[in-house]
C-alpha positions in Angstrom: 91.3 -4.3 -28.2 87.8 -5.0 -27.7 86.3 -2.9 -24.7 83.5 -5.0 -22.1 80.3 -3.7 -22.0 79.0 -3.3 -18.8 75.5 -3.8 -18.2 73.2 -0.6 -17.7 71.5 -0.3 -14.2 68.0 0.6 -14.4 67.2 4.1 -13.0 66.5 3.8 -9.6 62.4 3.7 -8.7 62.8 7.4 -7.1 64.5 9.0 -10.1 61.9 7.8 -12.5 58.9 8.5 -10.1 60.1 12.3 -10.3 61.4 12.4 -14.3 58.1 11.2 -14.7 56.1 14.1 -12.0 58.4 16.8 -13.8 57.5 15.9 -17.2 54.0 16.0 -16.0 54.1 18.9 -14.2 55.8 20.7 -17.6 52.9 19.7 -19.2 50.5 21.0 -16.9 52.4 24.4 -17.1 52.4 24.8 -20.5 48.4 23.6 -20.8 48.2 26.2 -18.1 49.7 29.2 -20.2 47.7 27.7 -23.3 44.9 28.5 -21.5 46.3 31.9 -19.9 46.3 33.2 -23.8 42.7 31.7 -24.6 41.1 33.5 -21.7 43.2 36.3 -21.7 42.1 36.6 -25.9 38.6 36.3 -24.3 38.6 39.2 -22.5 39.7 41.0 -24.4 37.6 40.4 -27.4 34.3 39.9 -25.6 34.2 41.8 -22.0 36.8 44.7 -22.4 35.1 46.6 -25.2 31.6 46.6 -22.7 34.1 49.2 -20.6 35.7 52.6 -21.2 39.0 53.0 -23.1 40.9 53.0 -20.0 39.5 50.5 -18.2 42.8 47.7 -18.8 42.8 47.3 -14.8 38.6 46.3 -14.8 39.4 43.7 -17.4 42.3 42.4 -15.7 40.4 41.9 -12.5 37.8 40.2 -14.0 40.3 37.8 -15.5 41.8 37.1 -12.1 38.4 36.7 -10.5 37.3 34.4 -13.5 40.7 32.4 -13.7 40.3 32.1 -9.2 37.0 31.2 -9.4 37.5 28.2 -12.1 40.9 27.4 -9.9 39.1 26.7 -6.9 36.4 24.9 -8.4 38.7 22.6 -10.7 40.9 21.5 -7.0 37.7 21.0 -5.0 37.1 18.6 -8.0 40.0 17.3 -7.8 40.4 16.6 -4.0 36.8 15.3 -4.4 38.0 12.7 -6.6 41.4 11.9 -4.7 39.3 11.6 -1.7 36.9 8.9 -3.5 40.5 6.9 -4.9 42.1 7.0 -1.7 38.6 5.4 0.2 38.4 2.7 -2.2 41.7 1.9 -1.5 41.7 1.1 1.9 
């Protein structure tokens, strides 16, 4: 007994448009912790032996000030360029 095939629906526009934002997004994370260790390697080798022994906390706030500063530059960038997309568009 021979069983039919049936044919396969495509996935739905919606499903794919968010696979594909996920898989995306994953990426993004793991570039994001890639770079967590590079800068976090940074500090330590190059700014936390300028302090005393115990100054873990001063290195850890220049890290956040650093990582901030180069996260709010990057998505003014980036809304800069989305802006310019979006005028062409219309």
């Amino acid at each position: 007994m021979k069983l039919k095939k049936k044919p396969v629906k495509p996935l739905p526009h919606a499903v794919a448009t968010q696979v594909i934002t996920l898989i995306s997004t994953s990426f993004g994370l793991v570039a994001a912790l890639a770079w967590n260790e590079a800068i976090k390697e940074y500090v330590e080798v190059f700014i936390k032996p300028y302090f005393a022994k115990s100054s873990g906390v001063i290195s850890l706030f220049i890290y956040a000030i650093a990582i901030t500063a180069i996260a709010v530059l990057v998505t003014i960038q980036a809304t800069r360029i989305l802006e310019r997309i979006n005028s062409k568009k219309v």
